[in-house]
Structure formats: structure tokens, C-alpha cells
C-alpha positions, 0 to 999 in steps of 0.5 A, a space after each residue: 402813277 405806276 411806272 409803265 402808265 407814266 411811260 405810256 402818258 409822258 410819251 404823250 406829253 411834249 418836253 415843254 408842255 404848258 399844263 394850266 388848272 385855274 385856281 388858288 395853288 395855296 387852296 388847291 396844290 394841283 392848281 395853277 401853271 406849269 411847264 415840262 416834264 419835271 414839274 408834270 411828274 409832281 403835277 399827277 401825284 398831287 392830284 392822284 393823292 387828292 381824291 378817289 375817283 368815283 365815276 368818269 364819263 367822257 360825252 365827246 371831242 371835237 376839233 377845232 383849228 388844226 391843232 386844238 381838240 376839246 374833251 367834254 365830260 364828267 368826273 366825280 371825286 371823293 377828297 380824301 381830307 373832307 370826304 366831300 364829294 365833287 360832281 363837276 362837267 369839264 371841257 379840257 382844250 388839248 394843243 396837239 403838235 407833232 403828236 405830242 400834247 404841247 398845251 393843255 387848259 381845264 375849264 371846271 367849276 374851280 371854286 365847288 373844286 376848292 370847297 370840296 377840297 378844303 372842307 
């Protein structure tokens, strides 16, 4: 990530941001719990170096509670180790306080995610 990009997504993040991708960090080394900073900036190259984005759509957000948004999509990735492509939807909950990102979960299809990654 480029240092102006990661300026502009730190100051999103809280200092103490709970970061969680479900799955098998052993299979997949972008999966799993996080907190902070630090560990958020060995989180993004982990998963930028995974795979080529193909294709991002973004079909809407919706707030729920005052302070939880969930983001629904699609992505499409091309891993870089077994060429496999992985075509999922998502839905990602964000905790939003003070501004700041203090939580975040993706919901994802995490075992298609881990054949596509593995081979």
C-alpha cells in the first residue's frame, strides 16, 4: 500500500481496531484476529500479495444500531499461487465510533477462499 493510500486508511482506523477474517490462518495468512495498528500494517500486504483484483462491486450499506454499518458486495481475485480464481459476495460489519472504524468482521464463503488460495 502506497504510503499516502495508508495514510488516508489509518486515519480511518481506531488505534485498538479489532480486525477479524474467519478461517485457518495456517491456510490462509490473512485470516484470523487481529488488534491495532501494528498488526493492521502486516495485515493489508498480506492480502494485497495474495491475489490480483479482478472486479469489485459494492450493491449497498445499511445502518444498523447506532453504531454498525454492513457493506454488501462482490469481489473477484486471481491468486497469485494457483491462479484460481475466487468469485465470492461478502457482507463486511464495520463498528463505527467517534469517526473511527473500532471493529470489523467479513462474512465470506471462507473454505472456496482457501481452495482457491491453496490450489
Amino acid at each position: 500500500m502506497e504510503e499516502q493510500g495508508a495514510q488516508a486508511v489509518f486515519a480511518l482506523l481506531d488505534a485498538e481496531v479489532e480486525w477479524f477474517v474467519p478461517g485457518d490462518a495456517a491456510l490462509v495468512s490473512w485470516a484470523g484476529a487481529r488488534s491495532g495498528h501494528a498488526a493492521m500494517r502486516e495485515w493489508f500486504p498480506l492480502l494485497a500479495g495474495a491475489g490480483e483484483r479482478k472486479d469489485f462491486e459494492l450493491y449497498g450499506m445499511t445502518a444498523f444500531g447506532p453504531d454498525q454499518v454492513l457493506v454488501n458486495g462482490r469481489f473477484v481475485f486471481r491468486m497469485h499461487a494457483t491462479g484460481a480464481v475466487y468469485d465470492d459476495e461478502f457482507v463486511m460489519r464495520f463498528t463505527v465510533r467517534d469517526g473511527r472504524i473500532t471493529a470489523y468482521r467479513i462474512y465470506e464463503d471462507s473454505l472456496a477462499l482457501a481452495r482457491a488460495y491453496r490450489g
